[in-house]
C-alpha positions as CSV (number, residue, x, y, z in Angstrom):
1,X,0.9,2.2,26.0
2,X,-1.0,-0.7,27.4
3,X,-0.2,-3.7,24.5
4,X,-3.8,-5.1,23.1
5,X,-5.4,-8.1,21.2
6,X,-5.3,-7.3,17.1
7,X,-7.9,-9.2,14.6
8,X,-7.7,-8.9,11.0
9,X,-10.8,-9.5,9.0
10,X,-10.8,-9.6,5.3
11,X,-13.9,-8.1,3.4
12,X,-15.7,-10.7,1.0
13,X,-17.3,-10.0,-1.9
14,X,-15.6,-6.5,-3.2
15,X,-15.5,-8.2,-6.8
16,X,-13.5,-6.6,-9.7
17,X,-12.6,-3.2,-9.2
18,X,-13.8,-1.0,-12.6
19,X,-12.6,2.6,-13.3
20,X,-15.2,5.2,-11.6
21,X,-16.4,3.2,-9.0
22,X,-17.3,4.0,-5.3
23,X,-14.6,2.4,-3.3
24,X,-16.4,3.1,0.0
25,X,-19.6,2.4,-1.3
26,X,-18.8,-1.1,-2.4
27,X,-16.8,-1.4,1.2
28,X,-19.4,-0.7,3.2
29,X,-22.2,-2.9,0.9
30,X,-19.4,-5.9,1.0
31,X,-19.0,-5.4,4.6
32,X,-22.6,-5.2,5.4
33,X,-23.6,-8.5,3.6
34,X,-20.5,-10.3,5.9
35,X,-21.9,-9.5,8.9
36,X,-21.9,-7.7,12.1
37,X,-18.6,-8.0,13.0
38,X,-17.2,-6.0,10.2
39,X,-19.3,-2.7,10.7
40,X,-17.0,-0.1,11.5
41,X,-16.3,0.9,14.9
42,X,-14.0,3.9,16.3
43,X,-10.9,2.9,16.8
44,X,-11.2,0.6,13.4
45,X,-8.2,0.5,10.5
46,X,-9.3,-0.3,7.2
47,X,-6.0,-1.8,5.3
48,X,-6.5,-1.6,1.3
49,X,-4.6,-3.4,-0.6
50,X,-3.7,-0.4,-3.6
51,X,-4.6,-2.7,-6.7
52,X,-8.4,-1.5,-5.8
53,X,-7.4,1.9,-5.0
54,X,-5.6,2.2,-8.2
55,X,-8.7,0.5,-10.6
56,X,-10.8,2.7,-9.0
57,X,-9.0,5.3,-9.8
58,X,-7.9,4.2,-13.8
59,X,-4.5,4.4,-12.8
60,X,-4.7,1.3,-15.5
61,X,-2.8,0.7,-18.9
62,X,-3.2,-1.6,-22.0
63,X,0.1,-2.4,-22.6
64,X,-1.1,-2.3,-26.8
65,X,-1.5,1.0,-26.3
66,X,2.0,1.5,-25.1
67,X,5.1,2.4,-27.7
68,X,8.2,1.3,-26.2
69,X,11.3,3.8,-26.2
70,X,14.7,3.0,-27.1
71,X,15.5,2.7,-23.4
72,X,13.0,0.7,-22.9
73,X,13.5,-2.0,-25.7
74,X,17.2,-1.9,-24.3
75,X,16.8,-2.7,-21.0
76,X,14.0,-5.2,-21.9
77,X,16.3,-7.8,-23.8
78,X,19.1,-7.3,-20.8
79,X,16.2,-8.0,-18.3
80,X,14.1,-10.4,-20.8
81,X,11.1,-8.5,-20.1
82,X,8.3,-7.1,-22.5
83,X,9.5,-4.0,-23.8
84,X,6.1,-2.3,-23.3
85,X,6.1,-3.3,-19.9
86,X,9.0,-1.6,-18.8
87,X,8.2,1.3,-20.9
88,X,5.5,1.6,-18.1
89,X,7.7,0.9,-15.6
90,X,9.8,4.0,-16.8
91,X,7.5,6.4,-16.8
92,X,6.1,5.7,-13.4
93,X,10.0,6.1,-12.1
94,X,12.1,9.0,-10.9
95,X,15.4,7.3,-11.7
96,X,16.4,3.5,-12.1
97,X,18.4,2.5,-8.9
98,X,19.5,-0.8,-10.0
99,X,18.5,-3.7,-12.8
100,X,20.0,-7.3,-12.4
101,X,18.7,-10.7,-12.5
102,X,15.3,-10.0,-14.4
103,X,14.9,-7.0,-11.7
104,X,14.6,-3.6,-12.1
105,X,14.5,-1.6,-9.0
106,X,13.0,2.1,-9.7
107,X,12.6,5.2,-7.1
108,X,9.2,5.9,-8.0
109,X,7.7,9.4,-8.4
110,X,6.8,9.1,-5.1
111,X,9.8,8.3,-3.5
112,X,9.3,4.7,-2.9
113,X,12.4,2.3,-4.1
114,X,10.8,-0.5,-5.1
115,X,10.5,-3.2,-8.4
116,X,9.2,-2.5,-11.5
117,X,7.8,1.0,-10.2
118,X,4.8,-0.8,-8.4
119,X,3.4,-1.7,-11.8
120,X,2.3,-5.1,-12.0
121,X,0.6,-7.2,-14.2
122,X,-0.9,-9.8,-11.1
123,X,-4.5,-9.7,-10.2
124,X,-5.8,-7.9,-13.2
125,X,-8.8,-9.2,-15.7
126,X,-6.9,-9.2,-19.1
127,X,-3.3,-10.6,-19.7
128,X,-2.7,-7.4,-21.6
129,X,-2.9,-5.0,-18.2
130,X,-0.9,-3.6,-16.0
131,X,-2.1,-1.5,-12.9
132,X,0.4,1.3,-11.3
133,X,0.5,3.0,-8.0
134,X,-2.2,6.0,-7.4
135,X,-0.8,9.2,-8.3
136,X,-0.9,10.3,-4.4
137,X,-1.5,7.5,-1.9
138,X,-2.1,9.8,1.1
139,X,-4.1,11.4,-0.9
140,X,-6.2,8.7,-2.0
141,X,-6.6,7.5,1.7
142,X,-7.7,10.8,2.8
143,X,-10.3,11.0,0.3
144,X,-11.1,7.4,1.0
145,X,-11.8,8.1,4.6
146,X,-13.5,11.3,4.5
147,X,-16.2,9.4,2.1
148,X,-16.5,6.3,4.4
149,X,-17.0,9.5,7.3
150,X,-19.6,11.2,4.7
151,X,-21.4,7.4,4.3
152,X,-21.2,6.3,7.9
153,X,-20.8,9.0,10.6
154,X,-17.5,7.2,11.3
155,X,-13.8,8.0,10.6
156,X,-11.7,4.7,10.3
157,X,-8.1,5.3,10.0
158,X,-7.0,3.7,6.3
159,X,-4.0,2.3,5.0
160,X,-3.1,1.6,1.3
161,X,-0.2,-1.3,1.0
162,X,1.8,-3.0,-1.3
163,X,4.0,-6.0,-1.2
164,X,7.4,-4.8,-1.4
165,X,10.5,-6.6,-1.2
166,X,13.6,-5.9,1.1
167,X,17.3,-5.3,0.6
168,X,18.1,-7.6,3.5
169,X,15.5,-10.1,3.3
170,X,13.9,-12.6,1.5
171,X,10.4,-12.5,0.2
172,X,7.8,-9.7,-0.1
173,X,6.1,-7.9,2.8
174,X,3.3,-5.8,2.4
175,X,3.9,-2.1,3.2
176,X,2.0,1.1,4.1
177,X,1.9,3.4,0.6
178,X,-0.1,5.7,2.3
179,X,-2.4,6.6,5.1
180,X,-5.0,8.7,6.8
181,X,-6.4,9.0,10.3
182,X,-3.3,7.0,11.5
183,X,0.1,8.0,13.4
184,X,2.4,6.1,10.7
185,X,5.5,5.9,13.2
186,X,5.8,6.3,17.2
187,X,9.2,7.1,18.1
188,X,10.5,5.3,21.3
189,X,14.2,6.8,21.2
190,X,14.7,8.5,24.7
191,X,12.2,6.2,26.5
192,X,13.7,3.4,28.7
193,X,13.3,-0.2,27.5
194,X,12.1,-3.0,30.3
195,X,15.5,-2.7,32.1
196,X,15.5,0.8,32.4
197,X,17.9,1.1,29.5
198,X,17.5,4.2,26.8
199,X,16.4,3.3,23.6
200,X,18.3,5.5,21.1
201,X,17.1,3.9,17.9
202,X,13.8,2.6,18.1
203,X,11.3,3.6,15.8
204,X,8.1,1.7,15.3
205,X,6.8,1.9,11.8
206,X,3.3,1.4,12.4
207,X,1.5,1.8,9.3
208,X,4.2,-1.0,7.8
209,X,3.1,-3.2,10.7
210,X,-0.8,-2.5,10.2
211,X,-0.5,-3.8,6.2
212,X,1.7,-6.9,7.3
213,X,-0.8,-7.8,9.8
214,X,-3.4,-7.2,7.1
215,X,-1.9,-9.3,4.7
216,X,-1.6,-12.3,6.9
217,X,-5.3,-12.3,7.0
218,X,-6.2,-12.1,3.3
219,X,-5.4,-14.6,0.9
220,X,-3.5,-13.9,-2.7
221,X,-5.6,-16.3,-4.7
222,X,-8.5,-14.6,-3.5
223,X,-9.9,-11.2,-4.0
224,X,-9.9,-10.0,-0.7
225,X,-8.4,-5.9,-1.3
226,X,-10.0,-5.2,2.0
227,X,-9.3,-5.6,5.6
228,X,-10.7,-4.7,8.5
229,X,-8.1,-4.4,11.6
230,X,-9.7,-4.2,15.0
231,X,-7.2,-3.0,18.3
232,X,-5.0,-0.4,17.2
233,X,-7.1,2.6,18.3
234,X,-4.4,3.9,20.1
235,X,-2.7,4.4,16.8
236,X,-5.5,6.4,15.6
237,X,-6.1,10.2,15.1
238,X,-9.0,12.0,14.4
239,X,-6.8,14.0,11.9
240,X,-5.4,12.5,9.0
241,X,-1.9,13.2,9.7
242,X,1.3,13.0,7.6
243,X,0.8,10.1,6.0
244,X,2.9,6.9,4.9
245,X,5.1,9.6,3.3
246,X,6.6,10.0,6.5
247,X,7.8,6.7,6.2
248,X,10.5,7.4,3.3
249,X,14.0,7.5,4.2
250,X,16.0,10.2,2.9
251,X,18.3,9.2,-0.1
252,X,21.3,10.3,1.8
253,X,20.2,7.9,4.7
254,X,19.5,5.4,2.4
255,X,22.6,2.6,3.0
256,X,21.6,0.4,0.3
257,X,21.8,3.4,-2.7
């Protein structure tokens, strides 16, 4: 593959995300009043950050509603968290992999190790709020495209992201949670490098590499969900394809557990 220019363009003017609404409609109206360079073209990836994929969706929760367990209210005071906090938290996890240092890492239902379950309390209208992951993030992309399709004529490929941290590494960097319309990894082992070398561990994770770029171009003290990447057709399919669940490492390849 011939190696090409990438632009990232964030979408102005989404606004506050409300339970019900039509993501792809207010995409498309939001892109339309930026400006000709943000219509869709083939080829396009549209990289969502899942905050307004989950509001859309009422995967929201008033923590007043929420009565805190025994487990949680335990592992709140060791982690000097609210209690009804990570009483959410719980619920949206599989099994707790590790808490230490005000952190609780969680597998999710999914099967994404992360903190705090993906529920976060950040870019949300009321203090007393938390918003979790969508139920099924590939899911939620494919439904996503095949409306902005049903709108448009067109078929961009879409990622949903969040900003996850790393065992290694410090500091957070957005990841793909799901995705439609996208090849999510290309697998280089068995092809030669530049000096005719074989690459026996090389594998791209594209849809990881698509949100980071993403998220360099938006802004966290803005509300910019939306972002339109331009130059990674080759990466697109005109099927939806596995998804970002292709992504997830097996538990028994998983060093760090």
């Amino acid at each position: 593959m011939i190696g090409s220019t990438l632009s990232a363009v964030p979408i102005e003017g989404l606004g506050e995300i409300q339970p019900g609404d039509d993501l792809a409609e207010l995409i498309l109206g939001a892109a339309e009043r930026a400006g000709e360079s943000l219509r869709f073209e083939p080829g396009d990836v549209l990289v969502i950050a899942h905050k307004a994929v989950s509001k859309a969706e009422g995967r929201i929760r008033a923590l007043h509603d929420v009565v805190p367990g025994e487990r949680s209210i335990a592992l709140a005071r060791e982690q000097d968290k609210d209690p009804r906090h990570v009483q959410v938290v719980l619920d949206e996890s599989r099994s707790i992999v590790r808490a230490e240092h005000g952190v609780i890492i969680c597998e999710t239902h999914h099967g994404f190790v992360c903190a705090n379950a993906g529920v976060d309390a950040s870019n949300v209208p009321d203090d007393d709020v938390v918003v979790m992951l969508p139920l099924d993030p590939d899911a939620s992309a494919r439904q996503l495209r095949a409306r902005l399709c049903e709108l448009t004529g067109l078929s961009p490929a879409i990622v949903i992201t969040d900003s996850f941290g790393r065992a290694w590494r410090i500091g957070q960097c957005d990841v793909a949670i799901g995705c439609a319309g996208l090849r999510p990894i290309e697998d280089w082992r068995g092809r030669a490098d530049s000096n005719g070398r074989e690459l026996r561990a090389t594998v791209i994770a594209i849809a990881d590499q698509l949100a980071a770029t993403a998220d360099l171009a938006r802004r966290k003290d803005r509300n910019q969900p939306a972002v339109l990447v331009r130059g990674a057709g080759a990466h697109v399919t005109a099927e939806d394809g596995p998804g970002a669940r292709a992504l997830i490492r097996a538990e028994e390849q998983d060093l760090f557990r």
